[in-house]
C-alpha positions as CSV (number, residue, x, y, z in Angstrom):
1,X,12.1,17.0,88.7
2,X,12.8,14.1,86.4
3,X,9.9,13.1,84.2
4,X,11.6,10.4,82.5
5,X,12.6,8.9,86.1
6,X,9.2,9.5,87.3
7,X,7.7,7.2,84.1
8,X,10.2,4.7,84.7
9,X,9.6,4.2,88.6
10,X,6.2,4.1,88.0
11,X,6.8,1.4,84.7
12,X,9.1,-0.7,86.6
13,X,7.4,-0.5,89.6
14,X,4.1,0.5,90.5
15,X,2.2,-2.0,89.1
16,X,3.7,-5.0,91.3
17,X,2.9,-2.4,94.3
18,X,-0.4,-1.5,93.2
19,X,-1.3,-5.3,93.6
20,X,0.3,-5.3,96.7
21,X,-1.6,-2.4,98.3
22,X,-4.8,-3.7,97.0
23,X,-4.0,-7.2,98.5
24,X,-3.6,-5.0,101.9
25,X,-6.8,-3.6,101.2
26,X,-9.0,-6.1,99.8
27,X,-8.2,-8.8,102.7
28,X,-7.9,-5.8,105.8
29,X,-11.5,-4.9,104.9
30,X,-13.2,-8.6,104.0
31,X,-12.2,-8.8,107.7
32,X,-13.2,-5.8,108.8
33,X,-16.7,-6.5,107.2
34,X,-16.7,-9.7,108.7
35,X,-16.2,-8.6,112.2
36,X,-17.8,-5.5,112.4
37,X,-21.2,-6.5,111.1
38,X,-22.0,-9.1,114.0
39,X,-20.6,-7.4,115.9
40,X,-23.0,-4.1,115.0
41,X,-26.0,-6.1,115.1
42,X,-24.8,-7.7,118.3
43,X,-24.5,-4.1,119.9
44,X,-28.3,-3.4,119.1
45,X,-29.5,-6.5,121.2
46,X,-31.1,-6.4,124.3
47,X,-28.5,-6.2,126.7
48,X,-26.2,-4.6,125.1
49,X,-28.6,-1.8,123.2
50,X,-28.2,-0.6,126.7
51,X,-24.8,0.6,126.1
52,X,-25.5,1.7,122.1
53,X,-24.3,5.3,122.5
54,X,-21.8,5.2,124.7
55,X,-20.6,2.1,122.3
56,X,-20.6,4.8,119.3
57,X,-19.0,7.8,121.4
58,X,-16.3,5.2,122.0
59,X,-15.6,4.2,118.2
60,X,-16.2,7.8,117.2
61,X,-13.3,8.8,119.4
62,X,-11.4,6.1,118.8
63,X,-11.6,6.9,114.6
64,X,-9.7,9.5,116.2
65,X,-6.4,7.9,116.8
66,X,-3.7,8.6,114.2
67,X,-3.2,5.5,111.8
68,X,0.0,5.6,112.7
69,X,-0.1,4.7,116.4
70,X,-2.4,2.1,115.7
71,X,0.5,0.5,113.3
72,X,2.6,1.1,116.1
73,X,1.2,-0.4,119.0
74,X,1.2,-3.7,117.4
75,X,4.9,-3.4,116.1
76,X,6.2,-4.8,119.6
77,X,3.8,-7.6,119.9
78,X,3.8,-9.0,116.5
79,X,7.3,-7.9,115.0
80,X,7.5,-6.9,111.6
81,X,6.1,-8.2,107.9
82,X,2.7,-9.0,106.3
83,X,0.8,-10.1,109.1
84,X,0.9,-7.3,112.1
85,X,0.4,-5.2,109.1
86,X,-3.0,-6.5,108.0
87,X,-4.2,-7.1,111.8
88,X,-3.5,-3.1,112.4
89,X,-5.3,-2.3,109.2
90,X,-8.2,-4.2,110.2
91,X,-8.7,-2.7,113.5
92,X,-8.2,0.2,112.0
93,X,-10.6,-0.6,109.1
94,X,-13.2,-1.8,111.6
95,X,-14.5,1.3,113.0
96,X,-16.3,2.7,110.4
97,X,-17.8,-0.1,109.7
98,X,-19.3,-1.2,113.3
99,X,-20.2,2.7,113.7
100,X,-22.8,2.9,110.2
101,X,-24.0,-0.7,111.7
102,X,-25.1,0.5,114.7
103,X,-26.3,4.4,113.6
104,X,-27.7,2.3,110.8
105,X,-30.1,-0.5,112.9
106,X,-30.5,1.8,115.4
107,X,-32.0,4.6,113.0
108,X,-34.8,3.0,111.7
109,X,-38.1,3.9,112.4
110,X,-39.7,1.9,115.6
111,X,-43.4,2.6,114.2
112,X,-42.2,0.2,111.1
113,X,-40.2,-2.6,113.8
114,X,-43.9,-2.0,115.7
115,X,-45.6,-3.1,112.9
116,X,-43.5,-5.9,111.6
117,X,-44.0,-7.4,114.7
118,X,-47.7,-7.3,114.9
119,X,-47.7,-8.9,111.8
120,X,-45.8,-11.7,114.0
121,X,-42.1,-12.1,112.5
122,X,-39.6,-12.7,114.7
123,X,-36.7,-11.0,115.8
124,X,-34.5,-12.8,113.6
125,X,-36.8,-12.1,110.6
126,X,-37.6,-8.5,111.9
127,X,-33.7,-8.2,111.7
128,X,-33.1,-10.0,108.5
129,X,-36.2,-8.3,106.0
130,X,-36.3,-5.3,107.9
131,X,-33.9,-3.7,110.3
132,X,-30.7,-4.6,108.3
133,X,-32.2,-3.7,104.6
134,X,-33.3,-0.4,105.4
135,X,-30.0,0.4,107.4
136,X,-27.7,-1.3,104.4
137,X,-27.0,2.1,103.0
138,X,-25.5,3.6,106.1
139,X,-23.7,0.2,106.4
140,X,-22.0,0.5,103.0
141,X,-21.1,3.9,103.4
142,X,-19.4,3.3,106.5
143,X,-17.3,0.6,104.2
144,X,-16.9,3.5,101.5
145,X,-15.2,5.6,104.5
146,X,-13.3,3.0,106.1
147,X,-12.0,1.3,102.5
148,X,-11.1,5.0,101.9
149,X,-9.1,5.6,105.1
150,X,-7.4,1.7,104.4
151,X,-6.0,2.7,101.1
152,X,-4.1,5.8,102.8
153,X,-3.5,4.1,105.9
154,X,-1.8,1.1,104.0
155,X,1.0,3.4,102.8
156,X,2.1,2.8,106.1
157,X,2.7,-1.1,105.9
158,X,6.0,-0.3,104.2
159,X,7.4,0.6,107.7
160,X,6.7,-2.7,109.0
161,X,7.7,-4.8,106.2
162,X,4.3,-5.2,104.9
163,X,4.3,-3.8,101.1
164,X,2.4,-1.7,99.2
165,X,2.8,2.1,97.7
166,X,4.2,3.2,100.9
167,X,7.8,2.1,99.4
168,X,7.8,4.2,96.8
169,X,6.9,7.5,99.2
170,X,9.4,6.4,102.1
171,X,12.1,5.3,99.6
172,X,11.6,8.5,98.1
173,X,12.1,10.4,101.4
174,X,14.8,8.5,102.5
175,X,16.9,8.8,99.1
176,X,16.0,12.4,98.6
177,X,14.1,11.5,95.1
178,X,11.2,13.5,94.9
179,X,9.5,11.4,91.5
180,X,9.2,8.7,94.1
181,X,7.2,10.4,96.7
182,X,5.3,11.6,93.7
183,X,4.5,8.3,92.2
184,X,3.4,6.3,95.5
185,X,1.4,9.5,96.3
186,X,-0.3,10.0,93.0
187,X,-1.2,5.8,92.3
188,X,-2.4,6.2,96.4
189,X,-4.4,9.0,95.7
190,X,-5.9,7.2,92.3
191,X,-6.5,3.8,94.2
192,X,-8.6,5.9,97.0
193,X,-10.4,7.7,94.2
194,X,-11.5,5.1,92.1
195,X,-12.1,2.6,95.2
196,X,-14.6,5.6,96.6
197,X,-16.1,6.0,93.6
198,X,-16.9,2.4,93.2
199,X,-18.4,1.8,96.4
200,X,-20.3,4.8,96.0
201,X,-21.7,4.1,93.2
202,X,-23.1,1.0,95.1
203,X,-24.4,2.9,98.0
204,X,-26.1,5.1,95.2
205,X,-27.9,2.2,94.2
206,X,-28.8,0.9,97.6
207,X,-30.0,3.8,99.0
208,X,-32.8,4.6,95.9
209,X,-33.4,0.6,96.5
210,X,-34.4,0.7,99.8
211,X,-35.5,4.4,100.0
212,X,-37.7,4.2,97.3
């Protein structure tokens, strides 16, 4: 192993990649959040609160499908580059999210949603000052997960033209140079730890907020 090589690649390089990854990230997931949150709420409406859990057996087994053949189902109908590679990481990104919406609304106690409505609010306020504070935490923790899973699944973007650390680790494999593969998987592995670690000291927060 070549230290020196190692230093270098990760000098000349990483820091232009490490941009681009969290550019993947940060805009995949803004989306995600986007979408996923109506679309959580929209699942705990009457009619569709019908369908809740088979809704969340469905997203749990979807989370279940490698990141990889999510990357490459959209490779035929949207080519290659920046784009398709954002639009797979948001699907892939949305998940979590919608999952920790709906556990989250649909978790909280109906004795408190009884009571909030004798006092006369209505739904929308209910939803607003009641249902969605209380289930917040398990919202943000499903965005801890699923900015978690982005930040790994990202590495992938490389294959499609799409940026990000996954160049150094597939240039590395393809060139037989080990320091690569080192360096995209050890700047990966710190952009997963310290994004975690962020948004969990948020959730942190939130949950002695609203649990306290």
């Amino acid at each position: 192993m070549n230290w020196e090589r190692l230093i270098e690649v990760v000098r000349q390089e990483g820091m232009q990649l490490v941009v681009q990854h969290l550019e993947l990230v940060g805009i995949s997931l803004s989306i995600a959040v986007a979408l996923a949150l109506p679309v959580g709420i929209l699942v705990t409406r009457p009619p569709f609160n019908r369908r809740a859990p088979q809704i969340l057996a469905f997203l749990n087994t979807a989370q279940g499908v490698p990141s990889l053949a999510v990357v490459a189902i959209f490779l035929p109908v949207m080519g290659i580059g920046r784009v398709p590679s954002l639009f797979a990481l948001t699907i892939y990104a949305l998940l979590p999210i919608a999952r920790n919406t709906i556990a989250g609304i649909e978790g909280v106690d109906p004795d408190v949603l009884e009571a909030a409505r004798g006092m006369g609010m209505s739904a929308g306020r209910v939803l607003a000052r009641i249902e969605l504070p209380l289930a917040l935490p398990v919202i943000v923790a499903g965005i801890q997960t699923s900015a978690v899973l982005t930040v790994g699944t990202a590495t992938l973007a490389h294959l499609i033209a799409g940026g990000g650390l996954g160049r150094l680790i597939f240039s590395g494999i393809s060139m037989h140079r080990p320091e690569y593969i080192i360096a995209g998987s050890l700047m990966t592995a710190a952009l997963a730890i310290l994004i975690d670690q962020a948004i969990g000291l948020l959730h942190r927060w939130i949950s002695a907020r609203y649990s306290g």
